[in-house]
Structure formats: C-alpha cells, structure tokens
N, C-alpha and C positions, 0 to 999 in steps of 0.2 A: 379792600372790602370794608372795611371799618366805619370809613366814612357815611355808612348805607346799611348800616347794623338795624335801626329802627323798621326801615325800608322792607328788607327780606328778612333778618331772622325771627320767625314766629314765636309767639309766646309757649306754644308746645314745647318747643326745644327745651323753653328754660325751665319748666314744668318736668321735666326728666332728666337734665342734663346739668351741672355744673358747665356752663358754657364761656370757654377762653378762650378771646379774638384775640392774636399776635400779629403785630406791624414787626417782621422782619428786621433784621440790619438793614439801615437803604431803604426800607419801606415805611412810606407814613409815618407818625410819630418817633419811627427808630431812622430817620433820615437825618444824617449832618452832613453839610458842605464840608466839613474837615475827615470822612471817609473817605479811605487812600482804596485802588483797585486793589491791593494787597488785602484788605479790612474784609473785601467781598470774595474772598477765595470760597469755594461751595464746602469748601471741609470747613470753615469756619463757621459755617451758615447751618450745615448739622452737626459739629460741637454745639453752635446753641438750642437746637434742635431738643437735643437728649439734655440737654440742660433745665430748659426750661421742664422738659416733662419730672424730671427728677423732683425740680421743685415742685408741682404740682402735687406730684403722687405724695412727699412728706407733708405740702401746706394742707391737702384734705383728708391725709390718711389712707389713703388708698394704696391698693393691692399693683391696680392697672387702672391707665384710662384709654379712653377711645381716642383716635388720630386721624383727623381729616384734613386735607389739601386741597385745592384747587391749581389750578394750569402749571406754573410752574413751581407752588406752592404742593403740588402733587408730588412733579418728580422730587422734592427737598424732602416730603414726606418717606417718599421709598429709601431715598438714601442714606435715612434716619435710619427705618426698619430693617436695612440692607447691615447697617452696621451693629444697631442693640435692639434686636425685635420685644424685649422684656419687659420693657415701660407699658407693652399697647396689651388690649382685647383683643382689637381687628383695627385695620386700617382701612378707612375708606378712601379711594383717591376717584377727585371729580376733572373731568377733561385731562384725563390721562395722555400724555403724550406716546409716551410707552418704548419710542424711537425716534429720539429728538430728531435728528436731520433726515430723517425718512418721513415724517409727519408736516415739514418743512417744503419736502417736497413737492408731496401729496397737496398739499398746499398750494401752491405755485399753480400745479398743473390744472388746478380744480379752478382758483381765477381768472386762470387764461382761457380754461375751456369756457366759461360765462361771459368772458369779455369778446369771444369771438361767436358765439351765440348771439350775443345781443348786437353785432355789429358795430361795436365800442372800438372803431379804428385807430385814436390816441391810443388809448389804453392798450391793445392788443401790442401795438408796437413799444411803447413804456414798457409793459411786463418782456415781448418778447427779443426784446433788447439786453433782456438778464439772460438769456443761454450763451451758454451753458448756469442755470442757475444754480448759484452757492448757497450754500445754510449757515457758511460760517462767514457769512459778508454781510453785515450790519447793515450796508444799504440797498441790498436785496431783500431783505428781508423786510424792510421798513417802506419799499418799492411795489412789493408784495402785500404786505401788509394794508396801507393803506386804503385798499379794495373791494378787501373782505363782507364789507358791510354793504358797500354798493349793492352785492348779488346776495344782500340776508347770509353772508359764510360766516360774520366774525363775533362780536360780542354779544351782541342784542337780536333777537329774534321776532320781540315783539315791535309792532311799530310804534315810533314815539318814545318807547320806554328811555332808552339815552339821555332826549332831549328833559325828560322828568330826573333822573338821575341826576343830572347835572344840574337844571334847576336846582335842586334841593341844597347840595353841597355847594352851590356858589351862594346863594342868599344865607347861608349861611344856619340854615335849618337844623344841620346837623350838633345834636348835643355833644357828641363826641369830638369835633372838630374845630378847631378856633379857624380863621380866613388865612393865618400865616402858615396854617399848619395842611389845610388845602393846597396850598403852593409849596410847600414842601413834599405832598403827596404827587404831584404832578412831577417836579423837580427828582423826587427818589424812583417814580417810575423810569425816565430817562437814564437818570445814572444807572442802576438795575440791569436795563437792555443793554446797557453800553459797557457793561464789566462782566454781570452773573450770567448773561444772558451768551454772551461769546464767549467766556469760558465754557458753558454747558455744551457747547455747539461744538466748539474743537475737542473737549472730552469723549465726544460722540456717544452719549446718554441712551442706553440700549438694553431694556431691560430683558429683553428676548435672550439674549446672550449674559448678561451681569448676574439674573435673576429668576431663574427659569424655577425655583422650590421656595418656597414661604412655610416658617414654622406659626405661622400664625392668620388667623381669617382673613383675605382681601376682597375687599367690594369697590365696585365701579359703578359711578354716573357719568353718563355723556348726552350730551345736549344731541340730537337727531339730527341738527341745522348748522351744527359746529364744524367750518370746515378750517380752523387755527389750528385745532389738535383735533383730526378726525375719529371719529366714533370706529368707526369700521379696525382701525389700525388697534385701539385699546381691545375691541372686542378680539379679536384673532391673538392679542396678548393673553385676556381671558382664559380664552382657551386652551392656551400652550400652557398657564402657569399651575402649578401644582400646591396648592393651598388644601389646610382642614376643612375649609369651610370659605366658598366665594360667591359671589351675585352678580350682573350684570343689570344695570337698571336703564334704560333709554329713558329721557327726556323728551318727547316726541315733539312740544311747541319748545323748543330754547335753542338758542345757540352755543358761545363761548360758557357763557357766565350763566349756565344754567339756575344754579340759586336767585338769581335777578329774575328770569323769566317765567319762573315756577316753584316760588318760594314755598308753597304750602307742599309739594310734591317732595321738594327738598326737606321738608322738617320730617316727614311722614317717612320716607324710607329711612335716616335719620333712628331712628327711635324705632323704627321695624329689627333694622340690623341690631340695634343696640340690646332690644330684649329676646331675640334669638338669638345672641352670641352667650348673655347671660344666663340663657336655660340649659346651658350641653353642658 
C-alpha cells in the first residue's frame, strides 16, 4: 500500500491520528532477495507484529494505539490480537477473510459462476479444470485469481482506477518509493504468495473456530464488490464474534482494496471508530 500513501490516505487521518504505514517482512521496503521461507513463518511476522507496536506505544508515550489491516494484513492483525490484545484500543480489520480456505472457495465458485454467465467458454473450462479446486495450490489459486477483475470481483471497483495506480508508481510519482524499490514491491508480493500465503492456507486460518470472544472492540470494512475475501463470509464472522464493542461497515462502490476506491469513506469511519472507542 505504501507506494499510494499520497493517493488514498487523506489528510483527515493525519489530522487525528499519529499514522504508521509498515511494509512487512517480504513486503515493500522490508523485501530482501536473501529472505529464506523460514524468515516468513506467520509467528514470525506477529512477533514483529507486537514488536513494532510496543515500540510505538514507548516512542509516543502511549497507553494503547489503534490497529488496522487489510487482506492479508488483516488476518496478521487478528493473529497479533489473538496472541497480546494489550497493545490495541480496537482493531479494525478491512477485507477480512475470516476463513482462509472457505473464502477461497467462495471465490472460485463466484468466477466460475460469471464466466459461465457471460459465456466465457476458454475461461469456464480454465477455471473448471481446477475441480476439484484446492486453496492450498498456489496454482489454483493464481488460475483463479487471475479473473477476479474481469467480472469487477477483485482489486479495483472503480474503472480505470488500476491503470492510474500504476501509472503513478511506475513514473515514479511516488515520494515514498525509489523505481528499485517498486520492483522490489512487485518482487516481495510474489515471494509473499509463494511462502506466507501457503503457509496461511495449510494452517487453515479460521477465525469462526480459533476466535470466536475478543477482549477488545472489532470493526470491519468490506468492499460490497470484493469477491477475493467475500463480504458476506466476514459479515456472518461479525456476527458470531463476541466483542465489547464491534461495527460492520459496507463499502458499497469498492472492491478488494477498498481504501483505493473510497478513500474519504475510509478515513471517515477511521476517525468515527477511533472517537467512540475513546469516549466509553
């Protein structure tokens, strides 16, 4: 996300918020070609999790701060809270998976059903050529994947938006980004998919079951249009979980990367949760 900081995060946020972007192990500026699959274990990834907030709360003096994720940067978030919920206020998670390989599937079945709607006969055979389809097969999933956006399911909602996105960050626009360091952001997403991404999947990441009580607020955004981590599957998580205090917020034009397609929506509920969690 980093690379597109200018982009979506609104100046409201920083107007309320001490705001700190993290490029993960693997991710963006924290990507080396000398990380081993070992480096990327998920307990490694929330050891630094709680790490980094620790620093935080002593560099600003702070009691608690707020903790927010995105896709899979969500589930790393729960896993955080799963393990030291003490660092946070509330956690907000955006495009909650909620049940990796159930959201995976849902997935699948949601492209197929649009590629045979739209009488997409390559495609319909492509995809249904993966049945029995796996969630923990990397080329299923990147088979699958591939798609998403054909039928408005995957990252971008709005049209065009992508091809702006990317503009930006290949000319080099981006203050935060040098042009090697873009190619490294492409580079650590790959590696990512190819390590954290199938460990998460055969772990089978299931918050229904791992997590069903929260000592602490959870809030949810989901893109309306997002069918990568579907909304429906988070929202029936919603439901089940047992929190002091939770929200459900729908993104009605976004997809995946709902802060992309609705950036002002995103800073607003943002700064909603943050000054009702501070008034109880």
């Amino acid at each position: 996300m980093t690379p597109w900081l200018e982009l979506y995060q609104r100046p409201a946020l920083e107007e309320n918020f001490v705001v700190v972007n993290w490029d993960q192990r693997g991710a963006g500026k924290s990507y080396s070609a000398d990380l081993t699959a070992e480096d990327m274990r998920v307990e490694n990834l929330v050891s630094d999790t709680l790490e980094l907030s620790d620093l935080l709360l002593k560099r600003f003096g702070q009691d608690k701060i707020f903790l927010t994720g995105h896709s899979w940067g969500s589930a790393l978030g729960f896993l955080a809270v799963m393990e030291n919920p003490e660092p946070y206020y509330a956690y907000i998670a955006s495009a909650e998976a909620a049940h990796w390989n159930k959201r995976q599937r849902m997935s699948y079945e949601w492209v197929l059903k649009q590629a045979k709607n739209a009488g997409d006969s390559e495609i319909v055979a492509v995809l249904a050529g993966l049945e029995p389809f796996d969630p923990t097969n990397v080329e299923h999933l990147a088979a699958k994947d591939q798609y998403l956006d054909r039928y408005r399911g995957g990252d971008y909602y709005t049209e065009g938006l992508w091809d702006e996105y990317l503009a930006y960050a290949l000319s080099g626009q981006s203050p935060a980004y040098t042009a090697t360091e873009i190619e490294n952001y492409v580079a650590g997403l790959e590696f990512s998919r190819q390590t954290l991404g199938l460990e998460i999947a055969r772990a089978d990441y299931n918050l229904f079951r791992d997590f069903p009580k929260s000592s602490i607020p959870i809030h949810f955004f989901a893109g309306r249009h997002d069918k990568s981590t579907p909304g429906e599957l988070a929202e029936a998580y919603y439901v089940y979980l047992e929190a002091p205090a939770k929200s459900f917020s729908w993104f009605e034009n976004s997809g995946h990367t709902l802060m992309f397609d609705e950036p002002d929506k995103w800073a607003e509920e943002l700064i909603r949760i943050a000054k009702e969690t501070l008034k109880q």
